[in-house]
Biopython code that builds the backbone (N, CA, C, O; Angstrom):
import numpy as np
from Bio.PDB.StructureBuilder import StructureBuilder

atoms = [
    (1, "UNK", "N", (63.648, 111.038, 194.090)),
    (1, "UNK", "CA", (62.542, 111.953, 194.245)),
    (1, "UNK", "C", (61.269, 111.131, 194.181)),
    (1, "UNK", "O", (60.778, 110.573, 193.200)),
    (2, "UNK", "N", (60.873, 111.170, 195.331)),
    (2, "UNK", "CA", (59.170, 110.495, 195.273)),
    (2, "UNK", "C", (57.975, 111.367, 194.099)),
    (2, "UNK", "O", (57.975, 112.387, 193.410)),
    (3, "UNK", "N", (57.153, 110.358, 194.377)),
    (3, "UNK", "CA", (55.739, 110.792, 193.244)),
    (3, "UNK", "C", (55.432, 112.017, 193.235)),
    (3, "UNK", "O", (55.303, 112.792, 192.287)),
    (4, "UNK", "N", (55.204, 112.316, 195.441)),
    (4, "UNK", "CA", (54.492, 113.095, 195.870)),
    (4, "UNK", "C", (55.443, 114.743, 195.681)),
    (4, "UNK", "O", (54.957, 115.862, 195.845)),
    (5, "UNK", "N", (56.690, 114.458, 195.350)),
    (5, "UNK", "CA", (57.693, 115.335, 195.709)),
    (5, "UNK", "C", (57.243, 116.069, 193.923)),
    (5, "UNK", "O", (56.645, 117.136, 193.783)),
    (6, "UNK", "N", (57.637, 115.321, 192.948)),
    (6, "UNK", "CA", (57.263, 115.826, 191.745)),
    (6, "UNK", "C", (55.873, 116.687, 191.628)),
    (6, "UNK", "O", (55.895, 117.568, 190.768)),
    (7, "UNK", "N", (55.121, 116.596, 192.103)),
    (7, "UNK", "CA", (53.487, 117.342, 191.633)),
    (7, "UNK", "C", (54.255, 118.730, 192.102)),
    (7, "UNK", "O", (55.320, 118.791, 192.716)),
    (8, "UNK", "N", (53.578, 119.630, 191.730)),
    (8, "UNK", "CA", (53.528, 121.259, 192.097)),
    (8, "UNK", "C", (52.456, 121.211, 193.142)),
    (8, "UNK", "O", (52.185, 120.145, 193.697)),
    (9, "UNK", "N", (51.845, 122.314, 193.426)),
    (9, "UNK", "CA", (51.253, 122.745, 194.341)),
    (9, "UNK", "C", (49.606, 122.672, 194.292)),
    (9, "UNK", "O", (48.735, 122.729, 195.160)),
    (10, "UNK", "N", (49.596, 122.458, 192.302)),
    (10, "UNK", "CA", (48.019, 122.056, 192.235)),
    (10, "UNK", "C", (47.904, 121.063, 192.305)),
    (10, "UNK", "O", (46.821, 120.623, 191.919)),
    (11, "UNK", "N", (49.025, 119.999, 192.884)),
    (11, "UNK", "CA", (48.807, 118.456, 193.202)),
    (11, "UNK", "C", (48.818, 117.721, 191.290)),
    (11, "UNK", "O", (48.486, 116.539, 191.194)),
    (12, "UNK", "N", (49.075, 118.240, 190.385)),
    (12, "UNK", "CA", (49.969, 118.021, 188.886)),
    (12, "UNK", "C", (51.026, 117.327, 188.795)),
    (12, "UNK", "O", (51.832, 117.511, 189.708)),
    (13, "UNK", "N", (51.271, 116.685, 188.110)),
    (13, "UNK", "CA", (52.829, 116.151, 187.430)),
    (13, "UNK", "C", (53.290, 117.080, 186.840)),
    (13, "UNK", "O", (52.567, 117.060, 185.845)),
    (14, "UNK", "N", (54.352, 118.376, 186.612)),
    (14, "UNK", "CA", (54.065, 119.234, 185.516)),
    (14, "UNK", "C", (54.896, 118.655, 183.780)),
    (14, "UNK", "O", (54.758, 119.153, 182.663)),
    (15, "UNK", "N", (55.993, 117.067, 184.368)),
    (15, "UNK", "CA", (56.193, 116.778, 183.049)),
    (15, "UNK", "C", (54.876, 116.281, 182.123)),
    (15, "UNK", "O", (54.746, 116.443, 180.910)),
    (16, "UNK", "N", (53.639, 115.418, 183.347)),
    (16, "UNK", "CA", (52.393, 115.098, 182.591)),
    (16, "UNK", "C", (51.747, 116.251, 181.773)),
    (16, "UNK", "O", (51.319, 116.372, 180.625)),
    (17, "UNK", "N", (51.861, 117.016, 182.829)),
    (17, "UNK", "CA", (50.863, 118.270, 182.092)),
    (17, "UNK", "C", (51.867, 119.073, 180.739)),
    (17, "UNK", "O", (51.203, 119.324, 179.733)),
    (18, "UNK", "N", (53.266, 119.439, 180.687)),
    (18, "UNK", "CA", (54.020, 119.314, 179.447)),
    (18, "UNK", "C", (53.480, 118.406, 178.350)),
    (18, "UNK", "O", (52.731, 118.757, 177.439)),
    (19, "UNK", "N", (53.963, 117.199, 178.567)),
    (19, "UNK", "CA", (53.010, 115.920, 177.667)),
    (19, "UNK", "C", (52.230, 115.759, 177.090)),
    (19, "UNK", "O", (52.229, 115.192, 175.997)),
    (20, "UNK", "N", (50.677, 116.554, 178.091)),
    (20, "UNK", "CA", (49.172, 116.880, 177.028)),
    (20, "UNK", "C", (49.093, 117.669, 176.172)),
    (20, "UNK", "O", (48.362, 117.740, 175.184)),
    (21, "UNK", "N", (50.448, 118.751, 176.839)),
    (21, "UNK", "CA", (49.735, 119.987, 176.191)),
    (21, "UNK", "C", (50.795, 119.612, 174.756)),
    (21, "UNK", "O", (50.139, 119.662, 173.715)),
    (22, "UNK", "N", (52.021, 119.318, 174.581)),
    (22, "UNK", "CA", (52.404, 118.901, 173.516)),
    (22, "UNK", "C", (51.759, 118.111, 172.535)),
    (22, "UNK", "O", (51.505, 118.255, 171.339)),
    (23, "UNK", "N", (51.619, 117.471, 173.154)),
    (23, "UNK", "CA", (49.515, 115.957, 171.770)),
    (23, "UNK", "C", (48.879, 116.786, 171.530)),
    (23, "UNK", "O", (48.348, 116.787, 170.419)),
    (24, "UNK", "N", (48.594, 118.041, 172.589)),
    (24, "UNK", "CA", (47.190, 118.978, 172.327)),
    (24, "UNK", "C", (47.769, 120.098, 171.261)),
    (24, "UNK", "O", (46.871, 120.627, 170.607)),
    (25, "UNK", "N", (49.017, 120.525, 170.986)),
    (25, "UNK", "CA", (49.910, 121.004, 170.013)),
    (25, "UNK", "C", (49.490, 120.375, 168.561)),
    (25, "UNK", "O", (49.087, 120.875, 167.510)),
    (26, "UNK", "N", (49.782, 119.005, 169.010)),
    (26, "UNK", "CA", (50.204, 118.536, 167.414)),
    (26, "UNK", "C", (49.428, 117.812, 166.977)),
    (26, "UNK", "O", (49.443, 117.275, 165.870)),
    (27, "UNK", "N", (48.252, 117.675, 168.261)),
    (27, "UNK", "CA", (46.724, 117.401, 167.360)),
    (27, "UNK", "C", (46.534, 118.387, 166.763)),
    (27, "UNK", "O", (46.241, 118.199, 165.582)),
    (28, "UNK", "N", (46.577, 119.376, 167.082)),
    (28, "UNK", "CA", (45.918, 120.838, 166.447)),
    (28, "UNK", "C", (46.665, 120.970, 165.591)),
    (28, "UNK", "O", (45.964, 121.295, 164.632)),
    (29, "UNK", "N", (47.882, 120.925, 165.215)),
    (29, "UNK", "CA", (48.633, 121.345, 164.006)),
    (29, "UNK", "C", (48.095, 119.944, 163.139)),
    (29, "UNK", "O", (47.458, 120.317, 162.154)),
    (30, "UNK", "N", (48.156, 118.782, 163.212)),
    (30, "UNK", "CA", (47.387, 118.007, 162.159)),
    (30, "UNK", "C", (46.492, 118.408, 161.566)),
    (30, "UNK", "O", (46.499, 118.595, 160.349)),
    (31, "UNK", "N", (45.153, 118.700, 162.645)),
    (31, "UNK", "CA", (43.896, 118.731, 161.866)),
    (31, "UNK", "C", (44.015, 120.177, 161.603)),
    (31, "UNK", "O", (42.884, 120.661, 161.564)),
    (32, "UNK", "N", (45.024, 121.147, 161.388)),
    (32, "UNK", "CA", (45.023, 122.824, 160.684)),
    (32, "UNK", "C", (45.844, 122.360, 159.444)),
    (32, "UNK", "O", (45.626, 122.914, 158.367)),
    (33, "UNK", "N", (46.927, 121.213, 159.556)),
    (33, "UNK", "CA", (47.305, 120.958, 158.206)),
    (33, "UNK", "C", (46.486, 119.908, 157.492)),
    (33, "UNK", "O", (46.842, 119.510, 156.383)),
    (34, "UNK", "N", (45.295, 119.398, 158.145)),
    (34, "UNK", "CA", (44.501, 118.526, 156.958)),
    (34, "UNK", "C", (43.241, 119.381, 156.550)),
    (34, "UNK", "O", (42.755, 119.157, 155.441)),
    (35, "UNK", "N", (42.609, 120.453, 157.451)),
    (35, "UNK", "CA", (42.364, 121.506, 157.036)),
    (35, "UNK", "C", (42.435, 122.588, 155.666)),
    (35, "UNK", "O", (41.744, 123.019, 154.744)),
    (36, "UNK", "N", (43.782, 122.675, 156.259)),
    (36, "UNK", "CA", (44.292, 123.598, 154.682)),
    (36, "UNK", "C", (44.851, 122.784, 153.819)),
    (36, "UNK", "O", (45.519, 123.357, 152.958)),
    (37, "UNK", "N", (44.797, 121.532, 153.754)),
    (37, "UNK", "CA", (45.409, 120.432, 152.740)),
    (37, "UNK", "C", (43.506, 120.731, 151.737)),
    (37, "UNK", "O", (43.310, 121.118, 150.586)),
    (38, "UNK", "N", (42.567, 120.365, 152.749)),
    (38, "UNK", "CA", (41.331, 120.219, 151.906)),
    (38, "UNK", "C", (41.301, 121.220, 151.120)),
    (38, "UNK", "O", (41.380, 121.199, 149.891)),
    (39, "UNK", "N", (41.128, 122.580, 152.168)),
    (39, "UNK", "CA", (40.554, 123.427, 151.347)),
    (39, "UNK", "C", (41.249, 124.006, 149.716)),
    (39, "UNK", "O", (40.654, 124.438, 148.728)),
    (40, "UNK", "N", (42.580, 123.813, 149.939)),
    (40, "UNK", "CA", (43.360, 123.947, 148.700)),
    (40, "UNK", "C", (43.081, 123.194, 147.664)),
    (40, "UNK", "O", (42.889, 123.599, 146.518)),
    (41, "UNK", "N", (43.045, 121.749, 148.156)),
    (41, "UNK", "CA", (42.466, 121.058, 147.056)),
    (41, "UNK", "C", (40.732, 121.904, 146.300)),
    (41, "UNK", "O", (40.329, 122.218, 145.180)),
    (42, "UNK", "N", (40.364, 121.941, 147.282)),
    (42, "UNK", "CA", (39.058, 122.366, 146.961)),
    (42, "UNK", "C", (38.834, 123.713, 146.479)),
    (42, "UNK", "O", (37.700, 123.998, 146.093)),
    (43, "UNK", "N", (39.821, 124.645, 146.442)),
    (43, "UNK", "CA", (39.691, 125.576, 145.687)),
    (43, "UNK", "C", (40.825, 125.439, 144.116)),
    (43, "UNK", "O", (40.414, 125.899, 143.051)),
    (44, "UNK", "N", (41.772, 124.978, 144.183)),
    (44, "UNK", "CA", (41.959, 124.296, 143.452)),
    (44, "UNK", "C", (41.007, 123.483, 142.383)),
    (44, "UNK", "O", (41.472, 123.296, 141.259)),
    (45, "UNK", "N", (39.540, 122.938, 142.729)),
    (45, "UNK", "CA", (38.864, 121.886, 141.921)),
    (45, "UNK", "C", (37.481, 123.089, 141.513)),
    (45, "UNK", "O", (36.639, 122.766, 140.675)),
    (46, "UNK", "N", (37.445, 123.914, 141.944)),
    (46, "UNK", "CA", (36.195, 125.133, 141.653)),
    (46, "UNK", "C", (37.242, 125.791, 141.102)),
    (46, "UNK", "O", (36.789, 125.485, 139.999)),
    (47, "UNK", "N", (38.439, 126.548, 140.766)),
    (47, "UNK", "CA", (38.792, 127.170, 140.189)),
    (47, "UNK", "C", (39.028, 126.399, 139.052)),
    (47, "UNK", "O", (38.171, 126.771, 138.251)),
    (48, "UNK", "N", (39.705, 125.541, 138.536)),
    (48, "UNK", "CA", (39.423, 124.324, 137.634)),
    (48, "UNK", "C", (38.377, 124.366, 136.448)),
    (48, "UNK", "O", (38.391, 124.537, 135.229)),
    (49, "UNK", "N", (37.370, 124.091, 137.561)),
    (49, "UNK", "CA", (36.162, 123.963, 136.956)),
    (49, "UNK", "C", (35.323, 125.538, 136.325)),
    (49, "UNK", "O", (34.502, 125.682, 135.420)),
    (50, "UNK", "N", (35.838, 126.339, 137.076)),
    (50, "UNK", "CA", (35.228, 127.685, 136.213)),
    (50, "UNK", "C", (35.965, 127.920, 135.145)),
    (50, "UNK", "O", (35.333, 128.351, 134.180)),
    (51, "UNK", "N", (37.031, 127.783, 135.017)),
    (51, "UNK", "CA", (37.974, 127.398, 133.669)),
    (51, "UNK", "C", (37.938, 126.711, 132.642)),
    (51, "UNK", "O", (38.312, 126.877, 131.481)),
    (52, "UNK", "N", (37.336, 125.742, 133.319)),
    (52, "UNK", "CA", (36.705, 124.619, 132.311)),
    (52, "UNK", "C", (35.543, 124.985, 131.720)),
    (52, "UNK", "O", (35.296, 124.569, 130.588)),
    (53, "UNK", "N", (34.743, 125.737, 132.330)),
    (53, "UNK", "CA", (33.410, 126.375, 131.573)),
    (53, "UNK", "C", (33.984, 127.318, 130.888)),
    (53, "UNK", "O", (33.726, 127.345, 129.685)),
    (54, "UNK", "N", (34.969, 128.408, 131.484)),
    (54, "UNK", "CA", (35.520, 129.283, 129.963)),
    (54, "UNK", "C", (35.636, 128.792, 128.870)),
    (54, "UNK", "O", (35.159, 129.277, 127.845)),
    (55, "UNK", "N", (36.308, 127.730, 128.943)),
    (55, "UNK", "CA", (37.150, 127.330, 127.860)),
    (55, "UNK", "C", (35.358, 126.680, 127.035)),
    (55, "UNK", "O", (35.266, 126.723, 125.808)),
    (56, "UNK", "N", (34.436, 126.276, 127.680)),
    (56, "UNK", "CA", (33.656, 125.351, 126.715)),
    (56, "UNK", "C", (32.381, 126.825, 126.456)),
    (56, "UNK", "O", (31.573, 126.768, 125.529)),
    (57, "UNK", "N", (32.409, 127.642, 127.115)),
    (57, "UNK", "CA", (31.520, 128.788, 126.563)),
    (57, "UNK", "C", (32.542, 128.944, 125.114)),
    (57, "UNK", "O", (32.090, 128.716, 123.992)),
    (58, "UNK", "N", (33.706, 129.288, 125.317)),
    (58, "UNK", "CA", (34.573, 129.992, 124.430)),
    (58, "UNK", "C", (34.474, 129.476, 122.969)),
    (58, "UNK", "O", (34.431, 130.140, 121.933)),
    (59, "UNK", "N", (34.443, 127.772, 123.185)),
    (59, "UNK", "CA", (33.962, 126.986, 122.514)),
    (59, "UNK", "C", (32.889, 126.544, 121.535)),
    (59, "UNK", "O", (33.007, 126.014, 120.430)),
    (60, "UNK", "N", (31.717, 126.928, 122.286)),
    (60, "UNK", "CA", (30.719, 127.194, 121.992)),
    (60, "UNK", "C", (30.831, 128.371, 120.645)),
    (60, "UNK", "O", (30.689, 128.207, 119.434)),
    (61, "UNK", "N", (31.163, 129.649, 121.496)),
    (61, "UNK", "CA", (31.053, 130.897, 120.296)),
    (61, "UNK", "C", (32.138, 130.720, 119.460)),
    (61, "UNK", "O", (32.256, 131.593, 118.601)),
    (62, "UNK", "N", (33.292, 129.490, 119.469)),
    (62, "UNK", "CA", (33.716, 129.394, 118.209)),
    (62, "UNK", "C", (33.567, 128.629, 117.198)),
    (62, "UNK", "O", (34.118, 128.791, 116.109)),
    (63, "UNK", "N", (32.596, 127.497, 117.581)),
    (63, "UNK", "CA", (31.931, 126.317, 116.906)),
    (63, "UNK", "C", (30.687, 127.311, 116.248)),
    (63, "UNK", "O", (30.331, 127.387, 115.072)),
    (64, "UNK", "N", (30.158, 128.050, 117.466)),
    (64, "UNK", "CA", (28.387, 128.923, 116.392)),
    (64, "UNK", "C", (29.185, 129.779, 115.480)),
    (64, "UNK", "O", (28.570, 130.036, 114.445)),
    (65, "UNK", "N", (30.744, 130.458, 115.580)),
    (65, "UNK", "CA", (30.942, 131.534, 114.910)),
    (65, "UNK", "C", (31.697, 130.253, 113.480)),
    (65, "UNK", "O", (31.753, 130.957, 112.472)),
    (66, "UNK", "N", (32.053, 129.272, 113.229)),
    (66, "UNK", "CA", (32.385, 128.850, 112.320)),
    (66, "UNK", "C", (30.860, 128.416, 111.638)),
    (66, "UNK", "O", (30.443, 128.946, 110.609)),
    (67, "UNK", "N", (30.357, 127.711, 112.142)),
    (67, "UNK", "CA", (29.178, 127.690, 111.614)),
    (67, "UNK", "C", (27.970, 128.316, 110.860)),
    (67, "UNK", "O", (27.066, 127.883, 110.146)),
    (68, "UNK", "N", (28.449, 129.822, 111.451)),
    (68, "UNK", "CA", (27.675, 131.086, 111.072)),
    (68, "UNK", "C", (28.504, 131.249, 109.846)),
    (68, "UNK", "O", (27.940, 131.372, 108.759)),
    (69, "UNK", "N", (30.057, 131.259, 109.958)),
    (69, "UNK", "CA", (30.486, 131.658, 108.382)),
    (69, "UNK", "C", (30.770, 130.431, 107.469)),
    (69, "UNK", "O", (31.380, 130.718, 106.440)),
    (70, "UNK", "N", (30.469, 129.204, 107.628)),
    (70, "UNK", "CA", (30.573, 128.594, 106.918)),
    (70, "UNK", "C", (28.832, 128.119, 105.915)),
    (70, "UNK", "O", (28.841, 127.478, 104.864)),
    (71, "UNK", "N", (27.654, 128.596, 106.547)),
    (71, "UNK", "CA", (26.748, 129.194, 105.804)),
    (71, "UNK", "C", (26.585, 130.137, 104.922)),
    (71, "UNK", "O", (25.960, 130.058, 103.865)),
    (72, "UNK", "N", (27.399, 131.432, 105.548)),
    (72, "UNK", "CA", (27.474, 132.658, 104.889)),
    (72, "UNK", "C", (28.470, 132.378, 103.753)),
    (72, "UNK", "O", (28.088, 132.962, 102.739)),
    (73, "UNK", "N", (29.524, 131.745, 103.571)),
    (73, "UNK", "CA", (30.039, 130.945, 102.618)),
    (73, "UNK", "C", (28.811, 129.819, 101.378)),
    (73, "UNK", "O", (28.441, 129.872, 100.205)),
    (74, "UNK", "N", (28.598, 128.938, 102.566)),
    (74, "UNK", "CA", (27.839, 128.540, 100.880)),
    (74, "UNK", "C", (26.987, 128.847, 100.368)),
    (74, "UNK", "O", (26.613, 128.232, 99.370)),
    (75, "UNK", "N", (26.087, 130.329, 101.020)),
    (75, "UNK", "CA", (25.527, 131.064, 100.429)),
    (75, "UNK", "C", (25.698, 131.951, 99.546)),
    (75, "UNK", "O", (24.964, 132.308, 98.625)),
    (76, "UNK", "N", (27.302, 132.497, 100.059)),
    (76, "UNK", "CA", (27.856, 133.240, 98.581)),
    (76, "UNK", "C", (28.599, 132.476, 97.684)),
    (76, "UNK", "O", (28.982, 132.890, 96.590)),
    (77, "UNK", "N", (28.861, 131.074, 98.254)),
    (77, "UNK", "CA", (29.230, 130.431, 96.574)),
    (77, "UNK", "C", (28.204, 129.818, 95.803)),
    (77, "UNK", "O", (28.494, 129.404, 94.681)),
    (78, "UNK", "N", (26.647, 129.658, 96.393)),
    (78, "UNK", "CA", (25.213, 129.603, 95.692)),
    (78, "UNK", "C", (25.022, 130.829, 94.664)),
    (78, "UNK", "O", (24.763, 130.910, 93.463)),
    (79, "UNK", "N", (25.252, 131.670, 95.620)),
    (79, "UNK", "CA", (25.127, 133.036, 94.586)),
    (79, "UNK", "C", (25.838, 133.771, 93.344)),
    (79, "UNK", "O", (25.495, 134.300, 92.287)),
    (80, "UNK", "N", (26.902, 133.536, 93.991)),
    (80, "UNK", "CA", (28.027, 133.315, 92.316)),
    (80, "UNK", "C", (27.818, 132.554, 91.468)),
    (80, "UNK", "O", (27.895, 132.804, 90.265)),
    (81, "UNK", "N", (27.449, 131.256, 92.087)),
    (81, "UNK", "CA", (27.504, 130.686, 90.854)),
    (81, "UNK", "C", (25.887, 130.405, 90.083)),
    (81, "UNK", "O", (25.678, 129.578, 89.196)),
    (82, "UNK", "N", (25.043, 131.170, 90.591)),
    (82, "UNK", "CA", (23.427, 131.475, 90.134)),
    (82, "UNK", "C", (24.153, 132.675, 89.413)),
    (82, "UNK", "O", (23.841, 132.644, 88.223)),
    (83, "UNK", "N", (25.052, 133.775, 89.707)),
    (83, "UNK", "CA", (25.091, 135.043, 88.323)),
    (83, "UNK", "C", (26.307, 134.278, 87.463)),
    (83, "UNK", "O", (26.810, 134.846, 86.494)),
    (84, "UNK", "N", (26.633, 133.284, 87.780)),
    (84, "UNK", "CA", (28.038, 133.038, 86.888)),
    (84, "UNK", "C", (26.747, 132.167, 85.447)),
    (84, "UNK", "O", (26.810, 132.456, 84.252)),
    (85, "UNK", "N", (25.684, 131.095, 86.082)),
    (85, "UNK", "CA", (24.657, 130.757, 85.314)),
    (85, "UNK", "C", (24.135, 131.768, 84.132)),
    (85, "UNK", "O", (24.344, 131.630, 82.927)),
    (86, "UNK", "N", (23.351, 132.896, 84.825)),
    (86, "UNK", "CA", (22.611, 133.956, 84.142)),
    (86, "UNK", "C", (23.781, 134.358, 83.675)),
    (86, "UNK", "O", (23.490, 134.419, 82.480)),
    (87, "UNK", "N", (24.631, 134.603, 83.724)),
    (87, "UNK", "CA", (25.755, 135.965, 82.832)),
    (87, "UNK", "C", (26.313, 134.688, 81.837)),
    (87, "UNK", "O", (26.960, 135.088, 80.869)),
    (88, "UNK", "N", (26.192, 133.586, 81.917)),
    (88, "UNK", "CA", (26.503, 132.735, 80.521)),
    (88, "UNK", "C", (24.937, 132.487, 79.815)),
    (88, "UNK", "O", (24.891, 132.279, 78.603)),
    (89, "UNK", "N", (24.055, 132.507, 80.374)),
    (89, "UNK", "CA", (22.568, 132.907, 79.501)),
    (89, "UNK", "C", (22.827, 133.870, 78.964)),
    (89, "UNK", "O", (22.850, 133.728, 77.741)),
    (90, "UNK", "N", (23.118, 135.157, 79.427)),
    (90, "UNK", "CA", (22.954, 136.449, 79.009)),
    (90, "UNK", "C", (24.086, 136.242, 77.757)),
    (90, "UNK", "O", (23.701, 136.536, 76.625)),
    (91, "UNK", "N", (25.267, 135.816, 77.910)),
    (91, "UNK", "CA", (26.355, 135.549, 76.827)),
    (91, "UNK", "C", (25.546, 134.842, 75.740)),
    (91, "UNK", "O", (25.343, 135.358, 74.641)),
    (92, "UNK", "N", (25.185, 133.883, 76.024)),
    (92, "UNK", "CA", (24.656, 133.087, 74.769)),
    (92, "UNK", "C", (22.918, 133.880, 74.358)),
    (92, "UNK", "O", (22.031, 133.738, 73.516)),
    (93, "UNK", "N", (23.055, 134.279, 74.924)),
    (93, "UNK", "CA", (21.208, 134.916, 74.291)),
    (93, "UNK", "C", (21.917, 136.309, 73.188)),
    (93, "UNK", "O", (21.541, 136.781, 72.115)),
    (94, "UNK", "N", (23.258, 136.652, 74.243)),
    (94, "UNK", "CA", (23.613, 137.726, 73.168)),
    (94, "UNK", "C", (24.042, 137.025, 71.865)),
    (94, "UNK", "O", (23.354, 137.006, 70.845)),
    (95, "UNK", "N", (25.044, 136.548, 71.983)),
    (95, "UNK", "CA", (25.814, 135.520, 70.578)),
    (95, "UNK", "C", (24.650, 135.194, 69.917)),
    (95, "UNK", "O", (24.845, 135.381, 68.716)),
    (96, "UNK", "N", (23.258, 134.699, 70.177)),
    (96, "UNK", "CA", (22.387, 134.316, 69.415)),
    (96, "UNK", "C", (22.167, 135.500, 68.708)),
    (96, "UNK", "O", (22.482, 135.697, 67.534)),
    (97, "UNK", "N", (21.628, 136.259, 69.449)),
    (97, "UNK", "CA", (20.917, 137.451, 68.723)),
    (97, "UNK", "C", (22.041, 137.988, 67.650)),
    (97, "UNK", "O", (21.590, 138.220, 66.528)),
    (98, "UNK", "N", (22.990, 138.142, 67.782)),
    (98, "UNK", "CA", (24.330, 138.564, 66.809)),
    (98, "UNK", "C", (24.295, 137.144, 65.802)),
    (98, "UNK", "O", (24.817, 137.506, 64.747)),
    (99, "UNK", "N", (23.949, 135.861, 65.700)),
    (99, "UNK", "CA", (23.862, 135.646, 64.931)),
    (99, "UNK", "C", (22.460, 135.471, 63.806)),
    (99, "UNK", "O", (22.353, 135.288, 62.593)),
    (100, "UNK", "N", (21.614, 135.620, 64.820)),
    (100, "UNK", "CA", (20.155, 136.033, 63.811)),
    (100, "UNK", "C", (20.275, 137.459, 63.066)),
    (100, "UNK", "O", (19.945, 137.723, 61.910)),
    (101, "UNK", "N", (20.852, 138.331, 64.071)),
    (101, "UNK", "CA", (20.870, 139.583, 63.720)),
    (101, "UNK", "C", (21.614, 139.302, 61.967)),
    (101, "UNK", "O", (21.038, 139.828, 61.015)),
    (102, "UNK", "N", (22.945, 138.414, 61.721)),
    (102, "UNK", "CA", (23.416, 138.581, 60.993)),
    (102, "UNK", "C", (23.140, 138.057, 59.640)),
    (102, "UNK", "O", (23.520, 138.363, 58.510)),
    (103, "UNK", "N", (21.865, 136.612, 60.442)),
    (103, "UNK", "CA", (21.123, 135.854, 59.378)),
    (103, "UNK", "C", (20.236, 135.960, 58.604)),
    (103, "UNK", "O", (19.826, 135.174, 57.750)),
    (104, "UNK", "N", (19.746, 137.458, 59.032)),
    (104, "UNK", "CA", (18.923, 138.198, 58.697)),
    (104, "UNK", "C", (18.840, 139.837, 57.636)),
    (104, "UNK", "O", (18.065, 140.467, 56.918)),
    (105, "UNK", "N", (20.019, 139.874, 58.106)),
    (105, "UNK", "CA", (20.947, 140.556, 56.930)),
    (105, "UNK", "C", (21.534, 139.658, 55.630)),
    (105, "UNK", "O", (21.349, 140.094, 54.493)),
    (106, "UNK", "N", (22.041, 138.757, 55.779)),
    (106, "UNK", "CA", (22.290, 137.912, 54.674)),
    (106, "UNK", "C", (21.261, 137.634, 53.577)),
    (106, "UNK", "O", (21.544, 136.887, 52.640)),
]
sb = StructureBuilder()
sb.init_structure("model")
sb.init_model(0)
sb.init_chain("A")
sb.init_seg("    ")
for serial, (resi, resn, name, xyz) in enumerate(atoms, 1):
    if name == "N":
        sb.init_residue(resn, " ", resi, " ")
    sb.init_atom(name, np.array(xyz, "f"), 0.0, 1.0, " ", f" {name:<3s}", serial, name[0])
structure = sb.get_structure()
């Protein structure tokens, strides 16, 4: 079969024209699978990352919320132990007076 015998009628090779359009196939399927290769990654790396800010907001309000009660703590063990002070004044001012009271009777 000659050259001229192979073309069709638009003067084509039609195995050539098979040929392009197959490259023109599987170019296009490359760059749709490096395509959706990116974008996955890339939503993948923003979803990530908004996660990663949960977790360090979350962080945040549990570092201020320990902090908040670990004030409120040594403020009430300041305070106990300022009435645990006065209520042993108050003990010994009483015991005194019970013993003047009694030194004075004698």
């Amino acid at each position: 079969m000659t050259a001229d015998a192979k073309k069709d009628t638009l003067g084509t090779d039609p195995t050539d024209t098979a040929r392009e359009m197959i490259e023109k196939g599987m170019t296009s399927g490359r760059q749709y699978a490096a395509a959706l290769s990116a974008a996955t990654v890339a939503g993948l790396r923003s979803a990530f990352e908004i996660q990663n800010s949960f977790i360090v907001a979350g962080r945040s309000v549990a570092d201020a919320t320990v902090a908040a009660n670990a004030k409120l703590a040594d403020k009430l063990v300041d305070t106990i132990k300022s009435g645990q002070v006065e209520a042993t004044k108050l003990a010994e001012a009483g015991a005194q007076l019970a013993t003047d009271t009694l030194d004075i009777r004698s």
